[in-house]
LOKOL-739731 format. One record per residue (C-alpha): residue number from 1; x, y negated, z. Coordinates in steps of 0.1 Angstrom, whole numbers, plus 5000, padded with zeros to 4 digits. Example, Ala and Ser with C-alpha at 12.3 -4.5 7.8 and 13.67 -1.06 7.14 Angstrom:
<atoms>
+-----+------+------+------+
!  nr !   xx !   yy !   zz !
+-----+------+------+------+
!   1 ! 5123 ! 5045 ! 5078 !
!   2 ! 5137 ! 5011 ! 5071 !
+-----+------+------+------+
</atoms>
This chain:
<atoms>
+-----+------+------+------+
!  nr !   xx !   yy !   zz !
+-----+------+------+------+
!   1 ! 3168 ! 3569 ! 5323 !
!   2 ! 3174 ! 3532 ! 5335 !
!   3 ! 3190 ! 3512 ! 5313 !
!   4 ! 3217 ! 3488 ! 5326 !
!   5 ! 3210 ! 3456 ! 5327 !
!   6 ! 3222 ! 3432 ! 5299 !
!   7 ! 3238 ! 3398 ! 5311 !
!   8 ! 3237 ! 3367 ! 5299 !
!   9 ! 3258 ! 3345 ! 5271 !
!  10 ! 3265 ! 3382 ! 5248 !
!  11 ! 3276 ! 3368 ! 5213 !
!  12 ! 3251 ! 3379 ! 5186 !
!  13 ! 3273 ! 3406 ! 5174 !
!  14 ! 3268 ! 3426 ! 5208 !
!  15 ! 3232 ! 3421 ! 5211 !
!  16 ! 3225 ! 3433 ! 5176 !
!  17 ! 3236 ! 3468 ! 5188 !
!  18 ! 3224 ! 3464 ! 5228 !
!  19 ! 3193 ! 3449 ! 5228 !
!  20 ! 3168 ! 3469 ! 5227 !
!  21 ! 3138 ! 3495 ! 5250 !
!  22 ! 3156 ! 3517 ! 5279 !
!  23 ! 3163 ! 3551 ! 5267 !
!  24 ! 3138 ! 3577 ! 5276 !
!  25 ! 3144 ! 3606 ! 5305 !
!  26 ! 3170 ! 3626 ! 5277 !
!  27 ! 3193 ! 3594 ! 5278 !
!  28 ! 3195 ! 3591 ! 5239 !
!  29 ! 3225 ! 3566 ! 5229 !
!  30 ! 3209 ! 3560 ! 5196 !
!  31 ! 3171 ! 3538 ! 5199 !
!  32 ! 3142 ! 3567 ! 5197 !
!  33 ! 3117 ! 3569 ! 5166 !
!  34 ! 3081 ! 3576 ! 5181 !
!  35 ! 3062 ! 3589 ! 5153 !
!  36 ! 3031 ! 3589 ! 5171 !
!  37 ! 2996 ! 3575 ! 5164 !
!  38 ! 2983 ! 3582 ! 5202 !
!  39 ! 2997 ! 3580 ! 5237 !
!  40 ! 2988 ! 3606 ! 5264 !
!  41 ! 2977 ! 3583 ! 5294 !
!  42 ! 2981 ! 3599 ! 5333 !
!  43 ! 2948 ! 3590 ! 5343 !
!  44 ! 2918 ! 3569 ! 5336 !
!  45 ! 2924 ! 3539 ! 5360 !
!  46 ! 2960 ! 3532 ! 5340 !
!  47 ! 2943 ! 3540 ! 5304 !
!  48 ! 2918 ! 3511 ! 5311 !
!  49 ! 2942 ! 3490 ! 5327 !
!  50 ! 2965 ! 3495 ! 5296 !
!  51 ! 2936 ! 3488 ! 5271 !
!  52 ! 2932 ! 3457 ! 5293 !
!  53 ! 2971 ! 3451 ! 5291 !
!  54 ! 2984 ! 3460 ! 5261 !
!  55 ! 3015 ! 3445 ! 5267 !
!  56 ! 3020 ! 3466 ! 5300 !
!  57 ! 3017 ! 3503 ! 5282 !
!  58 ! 3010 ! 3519 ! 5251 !
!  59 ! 2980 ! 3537 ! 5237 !
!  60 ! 2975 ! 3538 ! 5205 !
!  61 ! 2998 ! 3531 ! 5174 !
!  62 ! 2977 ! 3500 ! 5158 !
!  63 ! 2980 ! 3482 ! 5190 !
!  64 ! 3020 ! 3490 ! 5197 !
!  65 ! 3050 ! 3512 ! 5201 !
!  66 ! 3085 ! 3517 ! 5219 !
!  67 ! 3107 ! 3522 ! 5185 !
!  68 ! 3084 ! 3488 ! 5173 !
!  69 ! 3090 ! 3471 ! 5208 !
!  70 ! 3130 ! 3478 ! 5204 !
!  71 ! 3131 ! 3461 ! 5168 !
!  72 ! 3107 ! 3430 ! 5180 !
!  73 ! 3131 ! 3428 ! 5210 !
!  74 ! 3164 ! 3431 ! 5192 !
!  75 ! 3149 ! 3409 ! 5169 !
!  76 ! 3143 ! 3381 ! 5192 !
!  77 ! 3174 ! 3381 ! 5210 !
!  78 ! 3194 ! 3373 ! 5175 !
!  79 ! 3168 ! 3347 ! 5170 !
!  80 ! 3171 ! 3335 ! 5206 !
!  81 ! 3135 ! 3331 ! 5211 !
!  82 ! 3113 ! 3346 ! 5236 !
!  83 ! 3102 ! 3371 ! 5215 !
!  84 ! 3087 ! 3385 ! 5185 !
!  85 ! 3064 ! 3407 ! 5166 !
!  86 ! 3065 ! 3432 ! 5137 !
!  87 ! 3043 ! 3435 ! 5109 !
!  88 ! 3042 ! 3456 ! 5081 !
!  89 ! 3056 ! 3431 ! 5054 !
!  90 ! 3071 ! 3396 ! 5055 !
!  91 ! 3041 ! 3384 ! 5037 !
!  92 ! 3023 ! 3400 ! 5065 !
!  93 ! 3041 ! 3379 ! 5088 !
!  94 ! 3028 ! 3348 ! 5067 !
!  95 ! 2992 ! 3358 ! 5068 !
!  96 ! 2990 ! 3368 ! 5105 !
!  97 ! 3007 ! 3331 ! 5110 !
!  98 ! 2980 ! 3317 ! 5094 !
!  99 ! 2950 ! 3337 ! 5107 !
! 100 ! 2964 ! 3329 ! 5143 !
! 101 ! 2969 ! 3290 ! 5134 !
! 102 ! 2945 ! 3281 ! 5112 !
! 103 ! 2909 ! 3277 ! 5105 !
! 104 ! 2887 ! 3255 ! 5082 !
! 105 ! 2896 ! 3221 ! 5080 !
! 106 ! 2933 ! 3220 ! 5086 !
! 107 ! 2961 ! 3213 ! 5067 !
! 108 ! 2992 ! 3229 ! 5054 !
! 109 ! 3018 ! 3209 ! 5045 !
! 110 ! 3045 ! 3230 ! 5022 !
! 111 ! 3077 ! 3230 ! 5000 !
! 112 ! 3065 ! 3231 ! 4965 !
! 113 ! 3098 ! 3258 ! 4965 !
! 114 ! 3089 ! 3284 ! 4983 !
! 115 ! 3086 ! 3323 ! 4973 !
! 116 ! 3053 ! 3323 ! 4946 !
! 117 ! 3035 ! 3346 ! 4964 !
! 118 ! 3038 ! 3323 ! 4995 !
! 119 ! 3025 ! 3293 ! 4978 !
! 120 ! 2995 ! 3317 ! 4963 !
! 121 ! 2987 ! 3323 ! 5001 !
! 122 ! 2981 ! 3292 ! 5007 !
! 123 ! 2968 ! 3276 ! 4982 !
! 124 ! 2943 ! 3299 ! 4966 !
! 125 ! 2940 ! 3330 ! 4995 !
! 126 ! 2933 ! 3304 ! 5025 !
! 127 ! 2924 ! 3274 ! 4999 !
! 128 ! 2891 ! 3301 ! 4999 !
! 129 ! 2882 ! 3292 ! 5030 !
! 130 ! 2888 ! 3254 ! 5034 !
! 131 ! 2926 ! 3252 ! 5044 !
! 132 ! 2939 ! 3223 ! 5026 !
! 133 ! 2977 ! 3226 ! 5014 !
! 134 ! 3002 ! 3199 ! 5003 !
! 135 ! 3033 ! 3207 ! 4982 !
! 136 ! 3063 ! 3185 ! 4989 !
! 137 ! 3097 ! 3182 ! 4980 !
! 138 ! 3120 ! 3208 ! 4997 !
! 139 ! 3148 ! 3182 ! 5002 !
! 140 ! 3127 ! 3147 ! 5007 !
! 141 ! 3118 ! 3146 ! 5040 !
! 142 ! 3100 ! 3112 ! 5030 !
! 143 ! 3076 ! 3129 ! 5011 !
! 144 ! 3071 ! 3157 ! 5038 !
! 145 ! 3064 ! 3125 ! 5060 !
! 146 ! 3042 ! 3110 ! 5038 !
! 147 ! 3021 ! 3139 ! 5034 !
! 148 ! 3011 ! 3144 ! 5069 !
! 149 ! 2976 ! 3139 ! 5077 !
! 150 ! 2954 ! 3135 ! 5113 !
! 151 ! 2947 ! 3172 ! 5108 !
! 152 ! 2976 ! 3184 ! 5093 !
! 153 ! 2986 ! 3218 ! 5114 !
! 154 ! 3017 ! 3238 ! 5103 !
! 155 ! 3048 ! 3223 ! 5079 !
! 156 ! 3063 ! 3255 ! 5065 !
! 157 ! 3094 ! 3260 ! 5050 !
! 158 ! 3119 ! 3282 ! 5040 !
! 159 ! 3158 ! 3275 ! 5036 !
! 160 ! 3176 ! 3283 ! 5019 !
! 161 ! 3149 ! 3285 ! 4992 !
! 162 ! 3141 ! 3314 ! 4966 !
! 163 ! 3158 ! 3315 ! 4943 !
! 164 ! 3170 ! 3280 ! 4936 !
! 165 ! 3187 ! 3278 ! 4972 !
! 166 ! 3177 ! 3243 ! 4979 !
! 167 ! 3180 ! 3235 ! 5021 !
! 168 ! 3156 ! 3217 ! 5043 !
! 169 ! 3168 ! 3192 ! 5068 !
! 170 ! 3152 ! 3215 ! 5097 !
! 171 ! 3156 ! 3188 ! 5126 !
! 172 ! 3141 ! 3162 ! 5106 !
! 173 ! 3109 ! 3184 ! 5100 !
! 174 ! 3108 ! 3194 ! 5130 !
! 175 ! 3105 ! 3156 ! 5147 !
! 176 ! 3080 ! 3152 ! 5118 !
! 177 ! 3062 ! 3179 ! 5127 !
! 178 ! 3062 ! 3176 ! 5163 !
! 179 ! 3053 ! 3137 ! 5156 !
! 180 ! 3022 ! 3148 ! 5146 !
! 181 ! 3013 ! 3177 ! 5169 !
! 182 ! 3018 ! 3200 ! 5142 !
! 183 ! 3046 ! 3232 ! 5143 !
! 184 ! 3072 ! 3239 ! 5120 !
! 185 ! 3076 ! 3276 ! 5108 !
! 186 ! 3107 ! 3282 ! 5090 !
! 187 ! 3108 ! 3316 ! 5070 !
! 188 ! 3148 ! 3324 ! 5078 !
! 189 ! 3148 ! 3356 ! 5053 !
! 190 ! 3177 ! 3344 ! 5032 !
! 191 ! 3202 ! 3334 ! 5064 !
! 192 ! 3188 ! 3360 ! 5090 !
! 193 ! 3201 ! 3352 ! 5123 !
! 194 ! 3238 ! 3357 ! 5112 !
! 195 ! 3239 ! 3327 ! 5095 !
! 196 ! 3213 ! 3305 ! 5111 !
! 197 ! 3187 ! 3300 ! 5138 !
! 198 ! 3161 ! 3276 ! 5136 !
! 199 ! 3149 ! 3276 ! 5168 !
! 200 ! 3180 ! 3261 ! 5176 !
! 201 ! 3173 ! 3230 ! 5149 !
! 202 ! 3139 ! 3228 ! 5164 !
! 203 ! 3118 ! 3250 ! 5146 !
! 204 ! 3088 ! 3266 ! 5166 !
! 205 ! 3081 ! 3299 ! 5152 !
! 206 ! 3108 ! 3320 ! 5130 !
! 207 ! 3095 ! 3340 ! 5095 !
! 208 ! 3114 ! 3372 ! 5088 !
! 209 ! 3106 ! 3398 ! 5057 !
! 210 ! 3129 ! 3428 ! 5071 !
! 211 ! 3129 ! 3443 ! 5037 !
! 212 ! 3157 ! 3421 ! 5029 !
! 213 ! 3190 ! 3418 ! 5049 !
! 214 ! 3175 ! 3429 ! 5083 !
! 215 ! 3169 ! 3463 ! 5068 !
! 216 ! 3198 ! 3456 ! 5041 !
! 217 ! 3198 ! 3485 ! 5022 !
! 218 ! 3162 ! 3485 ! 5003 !
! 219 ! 3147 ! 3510 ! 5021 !
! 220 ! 3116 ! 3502 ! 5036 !
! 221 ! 3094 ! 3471 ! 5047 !
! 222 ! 3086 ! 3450 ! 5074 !
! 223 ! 3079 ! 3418 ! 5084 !
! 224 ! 3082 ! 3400 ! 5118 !
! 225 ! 3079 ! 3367 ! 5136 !
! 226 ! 3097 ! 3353 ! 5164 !
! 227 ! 3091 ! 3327 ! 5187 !
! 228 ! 3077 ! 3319 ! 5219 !
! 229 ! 3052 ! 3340 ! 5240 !
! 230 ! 3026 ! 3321 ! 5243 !
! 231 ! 3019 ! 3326 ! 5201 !
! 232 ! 3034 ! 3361 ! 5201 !
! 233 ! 3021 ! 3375 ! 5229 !
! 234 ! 2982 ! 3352 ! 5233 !
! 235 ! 2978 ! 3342 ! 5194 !
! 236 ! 2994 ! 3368 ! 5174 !
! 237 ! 2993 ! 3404 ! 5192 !
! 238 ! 2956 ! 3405 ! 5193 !
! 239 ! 2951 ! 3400 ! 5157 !
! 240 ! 2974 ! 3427 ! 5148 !
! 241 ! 2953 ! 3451 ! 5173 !
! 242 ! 2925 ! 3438 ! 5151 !
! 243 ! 2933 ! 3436 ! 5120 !
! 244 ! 2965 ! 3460 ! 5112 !
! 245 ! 2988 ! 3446 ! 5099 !
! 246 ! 3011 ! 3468 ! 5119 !
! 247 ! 3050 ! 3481 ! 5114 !
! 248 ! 3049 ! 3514 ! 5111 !
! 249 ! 3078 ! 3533 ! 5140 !
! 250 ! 3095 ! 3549 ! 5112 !
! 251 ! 3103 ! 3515 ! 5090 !
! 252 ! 3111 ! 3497 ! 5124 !
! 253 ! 3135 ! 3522 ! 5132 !
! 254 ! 3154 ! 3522 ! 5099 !
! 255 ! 3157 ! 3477 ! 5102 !
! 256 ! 3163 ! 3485 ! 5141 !
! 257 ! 3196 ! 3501 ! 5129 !
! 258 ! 3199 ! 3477 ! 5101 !
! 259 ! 3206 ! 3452 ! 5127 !
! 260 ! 3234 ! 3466 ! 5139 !
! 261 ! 3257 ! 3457 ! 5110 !
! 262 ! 3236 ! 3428 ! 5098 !
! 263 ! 3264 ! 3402 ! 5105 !
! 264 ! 3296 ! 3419 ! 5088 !
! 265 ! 3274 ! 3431 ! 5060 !
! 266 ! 3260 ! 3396 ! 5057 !
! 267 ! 3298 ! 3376 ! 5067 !
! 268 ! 3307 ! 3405 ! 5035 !
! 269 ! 3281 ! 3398 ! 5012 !
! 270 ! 3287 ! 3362 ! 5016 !
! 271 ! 3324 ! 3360 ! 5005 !
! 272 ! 3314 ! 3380 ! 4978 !
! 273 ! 3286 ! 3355 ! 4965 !
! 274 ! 3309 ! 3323 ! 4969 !
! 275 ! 3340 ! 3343 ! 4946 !
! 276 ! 3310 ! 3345 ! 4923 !
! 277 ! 3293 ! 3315 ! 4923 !
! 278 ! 3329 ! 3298 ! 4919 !
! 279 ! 3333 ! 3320 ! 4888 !
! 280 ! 3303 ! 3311 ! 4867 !
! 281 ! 3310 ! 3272 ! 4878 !
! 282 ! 3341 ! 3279 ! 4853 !
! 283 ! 3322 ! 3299 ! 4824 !
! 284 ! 3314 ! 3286 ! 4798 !
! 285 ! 3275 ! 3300 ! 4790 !
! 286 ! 3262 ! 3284 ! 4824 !
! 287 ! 3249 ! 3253 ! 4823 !
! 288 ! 3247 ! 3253 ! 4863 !
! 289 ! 3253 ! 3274 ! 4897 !
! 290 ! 3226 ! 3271 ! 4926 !
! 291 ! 3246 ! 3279 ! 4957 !
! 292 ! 3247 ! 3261 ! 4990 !
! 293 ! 3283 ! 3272 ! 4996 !
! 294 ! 3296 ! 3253 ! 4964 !
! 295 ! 3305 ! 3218 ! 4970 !
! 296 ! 3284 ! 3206 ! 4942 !
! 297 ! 3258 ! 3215 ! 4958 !
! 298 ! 3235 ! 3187 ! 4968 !
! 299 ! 3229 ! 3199 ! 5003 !
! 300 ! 3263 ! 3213 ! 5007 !
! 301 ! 3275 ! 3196 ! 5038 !
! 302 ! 3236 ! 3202 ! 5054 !
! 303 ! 3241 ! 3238 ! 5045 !
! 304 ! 3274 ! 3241 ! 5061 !
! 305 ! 3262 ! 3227 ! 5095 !
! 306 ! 3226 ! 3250 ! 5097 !
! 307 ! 3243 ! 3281 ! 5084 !
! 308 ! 3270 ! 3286 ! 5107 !
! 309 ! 3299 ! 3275 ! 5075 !
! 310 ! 3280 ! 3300 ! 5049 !
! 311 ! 3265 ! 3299 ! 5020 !
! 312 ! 3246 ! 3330 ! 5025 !
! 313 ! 3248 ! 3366 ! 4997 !
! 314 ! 3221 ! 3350 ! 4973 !
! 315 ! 3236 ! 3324 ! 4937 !
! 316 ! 3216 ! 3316 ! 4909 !
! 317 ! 3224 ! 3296 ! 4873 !
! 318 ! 3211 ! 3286 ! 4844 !
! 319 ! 3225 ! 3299 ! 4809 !
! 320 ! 3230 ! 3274 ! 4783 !
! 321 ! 3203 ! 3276 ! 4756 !
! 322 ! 3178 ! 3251 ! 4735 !
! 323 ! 3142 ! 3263 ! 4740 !
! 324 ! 3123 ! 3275 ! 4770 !
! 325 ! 3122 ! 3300 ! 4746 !
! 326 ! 3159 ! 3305 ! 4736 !
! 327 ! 3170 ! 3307 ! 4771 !
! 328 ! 3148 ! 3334 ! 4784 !
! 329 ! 3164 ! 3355 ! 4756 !
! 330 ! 3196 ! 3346 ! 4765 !
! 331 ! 3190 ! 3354 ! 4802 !
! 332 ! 3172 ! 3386 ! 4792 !
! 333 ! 3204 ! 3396 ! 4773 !
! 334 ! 3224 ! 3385 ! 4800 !
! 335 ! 3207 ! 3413 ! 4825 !
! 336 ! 3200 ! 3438 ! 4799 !
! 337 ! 3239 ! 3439 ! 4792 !
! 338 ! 3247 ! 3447 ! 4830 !
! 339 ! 3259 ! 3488 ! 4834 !
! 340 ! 3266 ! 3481 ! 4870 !
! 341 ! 3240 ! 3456 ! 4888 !
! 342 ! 3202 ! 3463 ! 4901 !
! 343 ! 3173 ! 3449 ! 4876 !
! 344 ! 3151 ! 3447 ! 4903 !
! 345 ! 3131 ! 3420 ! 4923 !
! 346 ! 3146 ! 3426 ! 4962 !
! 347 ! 3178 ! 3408 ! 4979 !
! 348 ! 3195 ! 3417 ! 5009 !
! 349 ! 3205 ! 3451 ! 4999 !
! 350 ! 3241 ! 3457 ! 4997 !
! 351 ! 3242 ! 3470 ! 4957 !
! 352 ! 3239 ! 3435 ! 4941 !
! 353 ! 3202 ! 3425 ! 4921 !
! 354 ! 3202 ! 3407 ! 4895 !
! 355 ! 3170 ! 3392 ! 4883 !
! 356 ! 3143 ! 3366 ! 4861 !
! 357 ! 3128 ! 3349 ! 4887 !
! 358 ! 3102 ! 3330 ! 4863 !
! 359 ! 3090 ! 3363 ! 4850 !
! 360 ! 3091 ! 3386 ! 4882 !
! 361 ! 3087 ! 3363 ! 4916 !
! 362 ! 3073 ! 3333 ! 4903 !
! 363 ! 3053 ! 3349 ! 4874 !
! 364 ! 3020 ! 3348 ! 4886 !
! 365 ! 3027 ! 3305 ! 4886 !
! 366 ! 3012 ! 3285 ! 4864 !
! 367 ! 3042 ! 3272 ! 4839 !
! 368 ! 3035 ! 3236 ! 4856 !
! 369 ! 3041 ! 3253 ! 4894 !
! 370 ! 3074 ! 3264 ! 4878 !
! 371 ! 3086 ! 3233 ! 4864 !
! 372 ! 3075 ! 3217 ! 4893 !
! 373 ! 3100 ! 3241 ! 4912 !
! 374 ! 3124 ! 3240 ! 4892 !
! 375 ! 3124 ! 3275 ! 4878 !
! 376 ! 3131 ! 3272 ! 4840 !
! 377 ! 3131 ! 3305 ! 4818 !
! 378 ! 3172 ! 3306 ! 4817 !
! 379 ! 3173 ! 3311 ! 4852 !
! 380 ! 3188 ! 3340 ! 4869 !
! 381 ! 3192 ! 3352 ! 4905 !
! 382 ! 3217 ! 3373 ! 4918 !
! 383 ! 3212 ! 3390 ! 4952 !
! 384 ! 3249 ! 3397 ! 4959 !
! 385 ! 3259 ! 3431 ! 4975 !
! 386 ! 3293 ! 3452 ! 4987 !
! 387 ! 3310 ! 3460 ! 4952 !
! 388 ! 3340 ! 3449 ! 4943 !
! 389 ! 3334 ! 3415 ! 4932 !
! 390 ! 3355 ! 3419 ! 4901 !
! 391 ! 3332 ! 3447 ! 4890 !
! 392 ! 3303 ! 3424 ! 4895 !
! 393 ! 3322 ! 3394 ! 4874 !
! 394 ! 3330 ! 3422 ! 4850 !
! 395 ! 3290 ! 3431 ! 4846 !
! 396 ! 3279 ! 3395 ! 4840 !
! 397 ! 3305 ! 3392 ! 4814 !
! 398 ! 3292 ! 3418 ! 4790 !
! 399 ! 3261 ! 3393 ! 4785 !
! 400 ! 3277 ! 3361 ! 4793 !
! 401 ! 3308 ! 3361 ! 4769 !
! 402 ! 3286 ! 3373 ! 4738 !
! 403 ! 3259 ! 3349 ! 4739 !
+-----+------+------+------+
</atoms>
């Protein structure tokens, strides 16, 4: 069945349930799943011209797939970028960037407070095999300046950060970038396209871990990235054929629907994380709220502008405490009195998380790559969801009012 036509200028509400493959001869309303590894091809003059052209037809399950196709293209449109394309993880996405971008020799310039596992990637996975890396400031664009080097290749950031929420000017890196004929990649997981597209600030390729809010109910994972053709479609598609880091149909159909209420669950999530961040600004057992909707904030009006007037679903503090030592008990008693929240390491889902990040995401850092971070052992992150945010004030309170 032919699909109609979309037009131009939809608002990102309508594309996030429109956008998407035709239907197929049954005239389905709701996308397909194609839980297929093979494709049955007419004849042998199309099989060998799709093999040729993957892009133009699909023939095996490594290489692509419609349900995969309608998530990279629904994907893309909230992104506004040319296009995109899926992988099986958002760390995925990372890795394929670099294996498409990089070789011996070059140089990664990076915010010393990014996701641990990203700064492992880079540092020690692709340090391996003579990629240089530079950890800078998320917030100093001096020092991002400074660091730039004749073969400096890719400035990556992500922002707001995990989990201490910190924002990157993205126009600024992006002239610095572009300055020096590098690209800026800007992982958008904590924002999505709700809130935020780079692309827009001048970013050149778009970092996504669907896990989180694309998916948005901690179901399944998936990666992507989004930008223009010439990387997705020249740089990047081939090395998936290759090396397989593919999106499975199944877990691309499950963030395909995700999309559709991404912005109200994300516009929801977000009133609920400012209530709360403006809550434990007032109690007395934090020391200090991380959360770019506060106005204390130090990137607060920056925020505001690149996130479309949101602070985004994700607040961290510190709880008061003397020792490194002290405080990671107080913050473990603050979680292990919860009856309510998530102990658990994801965000983006709508029951809230509540986590240690300096034990969990950034545990496999050195204590000097934490402090240099900023992630002290009283630190707690809170992915906020859809309860009543009383109940989730309520929660903390058990630990936080008998420390």
């Amino acid at each position: 069945m032919k699909k109609k036509e979309l037009p131009e200028g939809l608002h990102r509400e309508t594309l996030a349930v429109r956008a998407a493959l035709e239907p197929s001869q049954y005239g389905e309303h709701s996308e397909a799943l194609f839980l297929t590894s093979g494709f049955v091809q007419p004849d042998s003059e199309t099989m060998a011209h799709r093999f040729a052209n993957p892009q133009e037809g699909y023939t095996y399950g490594r290489t692509s797939n419609p349900t995969v196709t309608s998530f990279e293209q629904r994907l893309a449109a909230l992104e506004g970028t040319e296009g995109a394309i899926g992988t099986a993880t958002g760390m995925a996405a990372i890795l394929l960037v670099c294996m498409g971008l990089l070789k011996t020799g070059d140089h990664v310039i990076c915010s010393r407070s990014v996701f641990g596992s990203t700064m492992n990637l880079f540092a020690k996975e692709f340090g391996k095999f003579g990629v240089e890396s530079t950890f800078v400031s998320q917030t100093d664009v001096a020092e991002w300046k400074r660091a730039v080097k004749p073969n400096t290749k890719l400035l990556f950031a992500e922002t707001p950060t995990n989990p201490l929420t910190d924002v990157c000017d993205i126009r600024a890196l992006a002239d610095i970038a572009h300055n020096a004929g590098a690209l800026l990649i800007v992982d958008n997981c904590f924002c999505s396209p709700a809130l935020q597209r780079p692309i827009e600030f001048g970013a050149d390729l778009i970092i996504h871990s669907g896990t989180k809010f694309l998916d948005g109910q901690g179901r399944v994972m998936a990666g992507a990235i989004c930008g223009p053709t010439k990387y997705i479609v020249d740089v990047f598609a081939p090395i998936v054929r290759t090396a397989g880091m593919t999106l499975s149909p199944f877990n691309a159909w499950v963030v395909l629907k995700g999309l559709e209420t991404l912005g109200i669950r994300v516009q929801a999530q977000s009133a609920n994380a400012l209530a709360l961040a403006q809550w434990l600004e007032k109690h007395p057992s934090v020391s200090r709220v991380y959360y770019p909707g506060l106005k204390s904030h130090p990137q607060h009006e920056l925020a505001m502008r690149q996130q479309s007037g949101s602070g985004g679903a994700v607040v961290s503090f510190d709880v008061k405490g003397g020792t490194p030592e002290e405080r990671r008990k107080n913050a473990f008693h603050v979680i292990d009195s919860t009856q309510v929240l998530s102990v658990a390491t994801n965000l983006g889902d709508t029951k809230t998380i509540v986590t240690h990040p300096a034990t969990t995401s950034h545990g496999r850092l050195t204590e000097e790559q934490r402090q240099a971070a900023g992630i002290g052992q009283g630190l707690i992150r809170m992915a906020v969801g859809l309860e009543h945010i009383d109940d989730v004030k309520a929660d903390l309170s058990r630990g936080l009012d008998t420390l």
